[in-house]
C-alpha positions as CSV (number, residue, x, y, z in Angstrom):
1,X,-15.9,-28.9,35.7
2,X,-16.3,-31.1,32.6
3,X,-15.9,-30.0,29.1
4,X,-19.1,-30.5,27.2
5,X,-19.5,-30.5,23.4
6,X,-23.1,-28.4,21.9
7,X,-24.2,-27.6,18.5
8,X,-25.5,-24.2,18.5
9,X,-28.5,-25.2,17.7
10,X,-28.8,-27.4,20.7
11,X,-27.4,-24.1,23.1
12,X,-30.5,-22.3,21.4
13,X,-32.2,-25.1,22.8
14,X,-30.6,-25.2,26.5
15,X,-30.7,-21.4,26.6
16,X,-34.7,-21.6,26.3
17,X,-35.2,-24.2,28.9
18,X,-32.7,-23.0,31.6
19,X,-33.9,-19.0,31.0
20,X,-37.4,-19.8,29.4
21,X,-38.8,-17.9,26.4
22,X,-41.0,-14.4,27.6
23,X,-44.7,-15.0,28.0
24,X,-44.5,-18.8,26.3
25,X,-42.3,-20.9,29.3
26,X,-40.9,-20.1,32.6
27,X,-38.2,-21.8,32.3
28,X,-36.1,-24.4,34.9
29,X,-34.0,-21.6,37.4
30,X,-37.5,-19.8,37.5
31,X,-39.1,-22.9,39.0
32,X,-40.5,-22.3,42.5
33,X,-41.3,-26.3,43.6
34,X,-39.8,-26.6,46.8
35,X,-38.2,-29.8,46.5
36,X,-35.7,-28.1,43.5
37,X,-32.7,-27.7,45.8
38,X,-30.7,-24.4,45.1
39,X,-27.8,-25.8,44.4
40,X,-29.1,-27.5,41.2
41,X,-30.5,-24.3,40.2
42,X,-27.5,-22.6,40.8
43,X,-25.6,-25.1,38.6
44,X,-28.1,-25.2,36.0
45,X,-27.7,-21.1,36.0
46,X,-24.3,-21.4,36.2
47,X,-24.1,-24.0,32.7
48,X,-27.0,-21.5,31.2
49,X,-24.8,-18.0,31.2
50,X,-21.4,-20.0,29.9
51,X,-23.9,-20.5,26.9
52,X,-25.4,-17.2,26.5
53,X,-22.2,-15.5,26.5
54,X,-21.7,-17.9,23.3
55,X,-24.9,-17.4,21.9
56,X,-24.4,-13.5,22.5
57,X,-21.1,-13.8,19.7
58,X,-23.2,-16.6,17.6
59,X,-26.0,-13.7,17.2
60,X,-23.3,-10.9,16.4
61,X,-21.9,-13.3,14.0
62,X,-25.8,-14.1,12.4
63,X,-25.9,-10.1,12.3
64,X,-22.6,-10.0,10.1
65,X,-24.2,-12.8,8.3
66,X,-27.5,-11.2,7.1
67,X,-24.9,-8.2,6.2
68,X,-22.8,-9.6,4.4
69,X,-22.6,-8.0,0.7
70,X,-20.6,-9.0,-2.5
71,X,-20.1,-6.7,-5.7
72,X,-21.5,-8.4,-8.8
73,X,-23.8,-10.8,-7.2
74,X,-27.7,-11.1,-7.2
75,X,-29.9,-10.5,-4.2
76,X,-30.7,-14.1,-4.9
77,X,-27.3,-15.6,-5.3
78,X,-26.4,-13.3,-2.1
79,X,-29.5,-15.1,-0.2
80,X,-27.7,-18.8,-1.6
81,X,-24.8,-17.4,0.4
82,X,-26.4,-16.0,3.5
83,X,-28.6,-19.3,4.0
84,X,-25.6,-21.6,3.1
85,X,-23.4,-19.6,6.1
86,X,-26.2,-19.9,8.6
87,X,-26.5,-23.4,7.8
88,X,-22.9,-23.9,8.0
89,X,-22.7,-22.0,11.6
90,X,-26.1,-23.8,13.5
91,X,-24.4,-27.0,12.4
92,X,-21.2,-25.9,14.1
93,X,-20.4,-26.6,17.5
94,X,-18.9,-25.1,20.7
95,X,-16.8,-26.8,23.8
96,X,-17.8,-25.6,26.9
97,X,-16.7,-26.0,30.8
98,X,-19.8,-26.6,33.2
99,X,-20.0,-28.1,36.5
100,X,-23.1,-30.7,35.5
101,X,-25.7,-31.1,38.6
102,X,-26.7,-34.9,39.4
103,X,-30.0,-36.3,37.6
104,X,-30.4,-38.1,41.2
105,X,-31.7,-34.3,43.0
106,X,-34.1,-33.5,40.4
107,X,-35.4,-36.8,38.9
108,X,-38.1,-36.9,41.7
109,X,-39.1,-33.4,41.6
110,X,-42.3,-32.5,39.8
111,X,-41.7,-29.6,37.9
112,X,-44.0,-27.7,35.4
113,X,-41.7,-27.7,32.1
114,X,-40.8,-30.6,30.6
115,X,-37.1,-30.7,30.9
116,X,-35.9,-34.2,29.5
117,X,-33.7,-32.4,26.5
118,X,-32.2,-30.3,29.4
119,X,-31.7,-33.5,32.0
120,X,-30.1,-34.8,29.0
121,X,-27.2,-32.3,28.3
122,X,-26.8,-30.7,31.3
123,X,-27.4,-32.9,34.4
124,X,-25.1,-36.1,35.1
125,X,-26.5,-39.2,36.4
């Protein structure tokens, strides 16, 4: 296991590539190309729910967030505020433990997506 540092913004990112977004991409565990070995999608699964169990308390936080209420202030100044504490948590950033697959069993593999952002954060070479 190695301990890998993400912005949240960047598990946003990882989350759509590993799972896919509905009807838009299929994502990289979904791929069906016979030469993707198990084991790397297993791993990449693996990396991809230790980020959406984050990204499941990041979207409860976003909810208390676009609650968030204040006696005496404007809906405008209250926006200033919402906006400046989502800017303040996207550019904040999580440690995480995954067990990062090898580059070397998926650099030859054509696959539909392109996946260089994911290669680049999740695989090792």
């Amino acid at each position: 296991m190695e301990t890998v540092k993400y912005s949240i913004e960047e598990m946003y990112q990882i989350n759509a590539l590993v799972f896919g977004i509905k009807d838009v991409i299929k994502g990289f565990i979904n791929e069906i190309d016979p030469n993707l070995k198990e084991s790397s999608k297993r791993k990449v699964y693996k990396a991809g729910e230790t980020i959406r169990q984050i990204l499941v308390q990041i979207d409860e936080q976003r909810k208390k967030i676009q609650e968030y209420s204040e006696d005496g202030k404007s809906e405008e100044e209250l926006e200033t505020i919402k906006i400046e504490k989502l800017k303040e948590l996207f550019s904040s950033s999580e440690e995480i433990q995954i067990e990062k697959p090898l580059f070397s069993l998926v650099e030859n593999v054509s696959l539909s997506g392109n996946y260089q952002f994911l290669y680049e954060k999740i695989f090792k070479d």
